[in-house]
N, C-alpha and C positions, 0 to 999 in steps of 0.2 A: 533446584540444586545449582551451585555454582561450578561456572566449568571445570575447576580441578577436581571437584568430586565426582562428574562423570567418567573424569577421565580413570582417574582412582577405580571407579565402579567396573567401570568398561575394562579396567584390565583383572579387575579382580573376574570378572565374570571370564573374562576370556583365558585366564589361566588355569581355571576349573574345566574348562572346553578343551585346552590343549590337554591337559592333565584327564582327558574322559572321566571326571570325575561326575557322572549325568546327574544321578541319584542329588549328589548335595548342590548340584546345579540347580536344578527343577525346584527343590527346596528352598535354594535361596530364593528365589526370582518368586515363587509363591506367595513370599510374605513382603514383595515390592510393589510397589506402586506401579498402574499399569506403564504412566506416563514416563517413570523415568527408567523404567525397562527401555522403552522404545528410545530414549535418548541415549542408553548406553550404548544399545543396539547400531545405532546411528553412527556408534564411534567407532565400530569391529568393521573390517576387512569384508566383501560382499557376501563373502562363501561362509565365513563366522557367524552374519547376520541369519542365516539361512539355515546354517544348525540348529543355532540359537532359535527360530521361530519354532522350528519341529518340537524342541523339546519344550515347547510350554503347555503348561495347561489348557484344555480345549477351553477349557470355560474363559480364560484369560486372553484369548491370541486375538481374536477379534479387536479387543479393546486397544491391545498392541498395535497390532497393524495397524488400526486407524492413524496411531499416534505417526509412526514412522517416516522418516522422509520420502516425498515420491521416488526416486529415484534406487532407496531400497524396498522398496513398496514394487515397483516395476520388476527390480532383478527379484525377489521371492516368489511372485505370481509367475512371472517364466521359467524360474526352475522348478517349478512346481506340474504335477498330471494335470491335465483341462479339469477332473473331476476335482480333485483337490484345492485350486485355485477356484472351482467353483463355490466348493463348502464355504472360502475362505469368505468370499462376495455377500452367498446367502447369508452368513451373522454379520454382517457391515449392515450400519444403518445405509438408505436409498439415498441418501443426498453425498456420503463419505464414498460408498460403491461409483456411485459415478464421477466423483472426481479423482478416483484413479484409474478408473478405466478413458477415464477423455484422454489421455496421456499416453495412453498404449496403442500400436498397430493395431487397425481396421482387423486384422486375422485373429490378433490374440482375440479381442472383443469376442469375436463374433465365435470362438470354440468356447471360451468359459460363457458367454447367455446362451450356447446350445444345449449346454450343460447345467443353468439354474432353473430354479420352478419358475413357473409361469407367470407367478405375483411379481417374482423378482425380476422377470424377464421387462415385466410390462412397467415396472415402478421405472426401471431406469433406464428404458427406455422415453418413457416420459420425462425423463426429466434434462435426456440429451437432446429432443428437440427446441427447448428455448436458448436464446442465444448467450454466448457466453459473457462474462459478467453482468448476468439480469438476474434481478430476485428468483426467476424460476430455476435460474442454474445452480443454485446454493442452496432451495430449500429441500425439506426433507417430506416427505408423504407419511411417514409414519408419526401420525397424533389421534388422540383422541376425540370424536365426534360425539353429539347426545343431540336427541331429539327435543324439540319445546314437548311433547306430551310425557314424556318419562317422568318418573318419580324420582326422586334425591335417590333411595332404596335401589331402583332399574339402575340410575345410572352409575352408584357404584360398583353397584354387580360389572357392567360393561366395561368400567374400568382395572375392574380386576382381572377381566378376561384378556384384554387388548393392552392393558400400561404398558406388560413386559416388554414389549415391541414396540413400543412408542418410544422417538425422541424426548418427552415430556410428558409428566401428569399432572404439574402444577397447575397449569390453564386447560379447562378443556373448550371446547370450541362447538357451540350449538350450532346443528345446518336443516335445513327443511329437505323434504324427501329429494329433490332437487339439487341439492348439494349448497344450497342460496346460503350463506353465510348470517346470521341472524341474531347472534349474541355471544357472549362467552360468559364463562363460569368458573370461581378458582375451586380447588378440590377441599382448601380449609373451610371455605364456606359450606363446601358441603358434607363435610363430615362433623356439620355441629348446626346442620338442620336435620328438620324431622322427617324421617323416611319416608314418609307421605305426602312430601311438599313438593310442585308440580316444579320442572326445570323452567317452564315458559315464564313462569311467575316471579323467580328469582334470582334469572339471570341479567347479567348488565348488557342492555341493550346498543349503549355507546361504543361501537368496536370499532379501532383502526385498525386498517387494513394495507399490506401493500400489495400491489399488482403484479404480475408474474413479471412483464415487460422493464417493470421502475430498473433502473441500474443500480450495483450492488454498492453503491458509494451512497446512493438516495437512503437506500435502507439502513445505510449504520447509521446515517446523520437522526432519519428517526427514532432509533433503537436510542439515539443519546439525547433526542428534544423528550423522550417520552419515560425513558429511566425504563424501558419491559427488557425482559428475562426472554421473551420469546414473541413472537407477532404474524399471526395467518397473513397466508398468501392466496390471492384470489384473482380468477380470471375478469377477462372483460365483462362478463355478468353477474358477477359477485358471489362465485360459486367459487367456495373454497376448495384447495389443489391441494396445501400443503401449507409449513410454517418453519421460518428463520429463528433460528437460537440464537444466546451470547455467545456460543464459542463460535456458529458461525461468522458474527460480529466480530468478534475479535480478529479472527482470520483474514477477514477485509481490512478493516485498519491498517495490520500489518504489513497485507500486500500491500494498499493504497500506496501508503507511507512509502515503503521501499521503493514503489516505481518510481514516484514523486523524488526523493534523494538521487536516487540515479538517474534522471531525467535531469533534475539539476546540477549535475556532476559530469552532464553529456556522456552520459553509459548508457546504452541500448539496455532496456531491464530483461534482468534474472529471473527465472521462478525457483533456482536452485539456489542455497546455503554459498558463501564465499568457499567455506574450506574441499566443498565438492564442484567446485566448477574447475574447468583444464584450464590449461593452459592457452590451451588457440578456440578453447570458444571465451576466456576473458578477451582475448585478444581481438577476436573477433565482434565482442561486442564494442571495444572501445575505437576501435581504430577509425569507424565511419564520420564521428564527429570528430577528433581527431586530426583528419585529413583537412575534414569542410575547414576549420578553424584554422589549419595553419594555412591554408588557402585564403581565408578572406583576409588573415592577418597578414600578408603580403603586400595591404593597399594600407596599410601603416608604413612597410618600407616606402613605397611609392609616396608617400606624405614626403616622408623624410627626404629624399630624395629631391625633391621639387621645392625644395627649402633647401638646398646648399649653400645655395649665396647667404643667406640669414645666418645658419649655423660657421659660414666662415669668418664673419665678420666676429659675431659674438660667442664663439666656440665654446663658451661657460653656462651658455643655455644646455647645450649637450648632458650636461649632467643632474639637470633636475626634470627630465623627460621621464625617468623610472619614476620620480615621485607625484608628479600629476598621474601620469598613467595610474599607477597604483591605488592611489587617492580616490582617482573617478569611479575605480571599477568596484571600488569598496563600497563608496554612497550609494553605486548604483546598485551595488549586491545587496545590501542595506532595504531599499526602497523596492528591490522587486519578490526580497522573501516575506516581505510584510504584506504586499497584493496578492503573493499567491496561497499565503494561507487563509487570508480575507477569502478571496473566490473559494476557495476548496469548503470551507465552514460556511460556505453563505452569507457572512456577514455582509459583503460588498458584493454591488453590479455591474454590468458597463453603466447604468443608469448615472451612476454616482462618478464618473469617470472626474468631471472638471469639478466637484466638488474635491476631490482625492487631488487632481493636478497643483489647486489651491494651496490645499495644505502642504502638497510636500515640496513646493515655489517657497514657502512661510521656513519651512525645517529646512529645504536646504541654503538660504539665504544666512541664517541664523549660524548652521555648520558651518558655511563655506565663510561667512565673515570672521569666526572664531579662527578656523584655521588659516587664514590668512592674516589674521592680525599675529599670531603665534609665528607663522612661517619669515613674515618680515623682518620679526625681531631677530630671528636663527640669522637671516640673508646678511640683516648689515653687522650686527656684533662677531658672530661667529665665522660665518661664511666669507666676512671683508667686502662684499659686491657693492654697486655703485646702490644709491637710491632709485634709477630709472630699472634697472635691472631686476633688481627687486621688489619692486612696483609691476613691473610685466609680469615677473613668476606669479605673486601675489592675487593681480586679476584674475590672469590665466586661469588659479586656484580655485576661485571664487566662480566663474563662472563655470568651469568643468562641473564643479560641484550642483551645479543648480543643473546643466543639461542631465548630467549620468544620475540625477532623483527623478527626472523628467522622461528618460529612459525607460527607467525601471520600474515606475509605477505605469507607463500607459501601454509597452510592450504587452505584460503578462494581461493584462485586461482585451488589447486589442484580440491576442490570440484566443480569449475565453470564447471574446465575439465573434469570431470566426471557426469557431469550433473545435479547436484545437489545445492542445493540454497546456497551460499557460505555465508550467514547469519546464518545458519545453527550454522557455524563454529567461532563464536564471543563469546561472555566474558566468559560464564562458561566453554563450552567445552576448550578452549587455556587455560583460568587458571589453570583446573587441568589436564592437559598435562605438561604445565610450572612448577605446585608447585613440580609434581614428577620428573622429571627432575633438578630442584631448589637443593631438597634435596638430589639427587646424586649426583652432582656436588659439593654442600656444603659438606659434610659426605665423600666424595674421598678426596678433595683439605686438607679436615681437619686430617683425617687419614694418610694420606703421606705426609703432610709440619708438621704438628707438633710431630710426630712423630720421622720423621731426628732431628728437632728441641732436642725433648727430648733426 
């Protein structure tokens, strides 16, 4: 749905709430889609959300909730009885249950799994001991298993008994008494063999698998090198735990993506929506890098500064400092969102570091001579300046450009090598490394050619 029509939704639905009209409330929302329930939901007032959950269908609320943002996911479970917020746990699949309980006070937790069954207690429990963002944190326990000795006939039965509570019954997933992980099997194949045909016989024995430990960025990359709908997760001895879905895929991406954007943007990242974050914790997330930045940017004054004599003699330099600056921190912006999407997809390594330096000496040679061939022409027709003048800017130009590619591509790689999230290393940080270097290079090249000149 497009955002005007949630918002449309969202108020029509909330005018039937203020209006107590329940009856054709319930009504509507029966014949909605679970998902964009939960997005109109998402739009109403905390206390609105929370009406709005009671009166839906039992059969429907779970699937809501899943959808819903944490934060009204958090307020509905605490106004809610411990028993109640328990029910609501028990129909959430094990892998959605635990990510919003990771999110809540140690006390609420600990009254709603005093309050679930035993299965549920232990599922997700299990699955809050792995660390966060690793395959075990994001899969779900509820799949389908079959033994190599069943029959096609057994193990549809068992899938009739077990799907409704499963994540998936498109793939089922054969294990040895042991839990050993041994083959898999789709359900179309087996509903067009013979009820008497052995599982060991006809299942595909070539199965990927990922580790509970892998990090949740490893597992989308395979979920996109291998094109699966769904993929077992197994511990260090290849005993299957559980299995990652595409929506859990997709949900990775998205996170990834966003921290990545804000990391490049120097924003502390969000796990909350823009239109629900406050005020002072936006505030709070931006102001750290914020501070560093206008702190280091201060040895750009200090450049300036220690170049007076330069700037008093040719005071006409003064005004093309915005345009290198500018310039450098572009190619350098340029060259460092090309290495960090390189690293992030795997295409490139530190391996390839001076093969990468190569090419972007090549590109920004090419740039930087274009644009200074272009900026000469503006200097002496347009601008009036001398020819040495405009020869200074022009180098200056040329080689700004070639450091701030040089910047950009070996920054975001250094910090891959070092451990560290090479988004980190994108537009502000490169720009004010590039401007203070910018003006060294400017303020040198300008002090000793015009100088001889003089």
């Amino acid at each position: 749905m497009e955002i005007e029509e949630e918002k449309v939704l969202a108020e029509e639905l909330k005018e039937l709430l203020d209006s107590r009209q329940y009856t054709k409330l319930r009504q509507t929302i029966s014949d909605m889609n679970t998902t964009d329930i939960a997005t109109a939901m998402s739009e109403l007032e905390e206390e609105d959300s929370l009406k709005m959950f009671r009166i839906l269908p039992k059969d429907m609320a779970a699937d809501v909730f899943a959808d819903l943002e944490a934060d009204v996911q958090q307020y509905i479970i605490r106004s809610m009885s411990d028993r109640e917020a328990s029910n609501v746990i028990e129909n959430l699949m094990a892998d959605d249950a635990t990510d919003i309980l990771e999110e809540m006070p140690a006390s609420v937790v600990k009254r709603i799994l005093a309050n679930a069954s035993p299965e549920t207690r232990a599922d997700i429990n299990h699955l809050l001991q792995y660390p966060e963002d690793s395959a075990g944190s994001i899969m779900t326990v509820e799949y389908v298993d079959l033994r190599e000795d069943m029959t096609v006939g057994d193990a549809i039965d068992r899938i009739r008994k077990k799907g409704v509570d499963s994540e998936t019954i498109n793939i089922c997933y054969v294990v040895t008494k042991q839990k050993v992980l041994v083959g898999t099997v789709a359900l179309r194949y087996l509903l067009i063999m013979e009820p008497g045909e052995i599982i060991g016989d006809i299942m595909n024995t070539n199965v990927i698998s990922i580790n509970t430990m892998t990090d949740q960025e490893e597992a989308a990359r395979m979920f996109q090198k291998y094109g699966f709908t769904a993929m077992p997760v197994v511990d260090a001895e290849s005993r299957m735990v559980g299995i990652i879905t595409i929506d859990d895929v997709v949900d990775i991406m998205e996170e990834e993506a966003t921290e990545d954007i804000e990391k490049m943007a120097a924003i502390v990242p969000s796990d909350k929506p823009y239109p629900r974050v406050g005020i002072f914790e936006t505030y709070k997330s931006r102001i750290p890098w914020l501070l560093f930045l206008m702190v280091s940017a201060t040895f750009t004054g200090a450049i300036i500064t220690g170049f007076e004599d330069a700037l008093s003699a040719y005071v006409v330099l003064t005004a093309y400092i915005p345009m290198l600056m500018d310039t450098g921190g572009n190619a350098g912006s340029q060259a460092s969102v090309s290495i960090i999407r390189g690293l992030s997809l795997k295409e490139i390594e530190f391996g390839d570091l001076f093969r990468i330096i190569w090419k972007e000496i090549r590109v920004a040679v090419l740039c930087g001579m274009t644009l200074a061939a272009a900026n000469f022409l503006k200097l002496l027709f347009f601008d009036r300046l001398d020819i040495a003048v405009a020869a200074v800017i022009c180098l200056t130009l040329l080689i700004v450009v070639l450091i701030a590619k040089m910047v950009g591509c070996c920054l975001p790689m250094l910090a891959s090598r070092l451990g560290f999230d090479p988004a980190v290393m994108a537009s502000p940080f490169i720009t004010t490394i590039v401007d203070a270097l910018s003006l060294l290079v400017y303020f040198n090249i300008a002090t000793n050619a015009l100088h001889l000149v003089g």
